[in-house]
C-alpha positions, 0 to 999 in steps of 0.5 A: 389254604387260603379263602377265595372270598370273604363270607358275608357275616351273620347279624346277631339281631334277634328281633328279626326271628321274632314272629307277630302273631297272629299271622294269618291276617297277614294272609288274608285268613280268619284266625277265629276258633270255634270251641266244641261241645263237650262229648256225651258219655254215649259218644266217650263210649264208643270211641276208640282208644289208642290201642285201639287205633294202633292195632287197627294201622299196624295191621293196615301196614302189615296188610300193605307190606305183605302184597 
């Protein structure tokens, strides 16, 4: 079969896949983090495992397919 056009061919430059970064002053947004303090025992105590958070969604699941 023969082509009805000719495909353009793929430039091998890699600095084109290049990102600079950070990107978002280019958006016009702050690229600022802020850290946080580390948690207390009390708050490592009463937060949720993964376990946890699993069972808690599969049942959310099951309760949204059961309807």
């Amino acid at each position: 079969m023969k082509k009805r056009y000719d495909l353009p061919q793929e430039e091998d430059d890699s600095e084109k896949n290049l990102v600079n970064e950070p990107m978002a002053p280019v958006y016009g947004m702050e690229a600022e983090t802020d850290t946080l303090p580390a948690l207390t025992q009390e708050q490592l105590a009463e937060c949720m495992t993964g376990e946890e958070f699993l069972e808690h969604w599969c049942k959310c699941i099951e309760r949204l397919f059961d309807k």
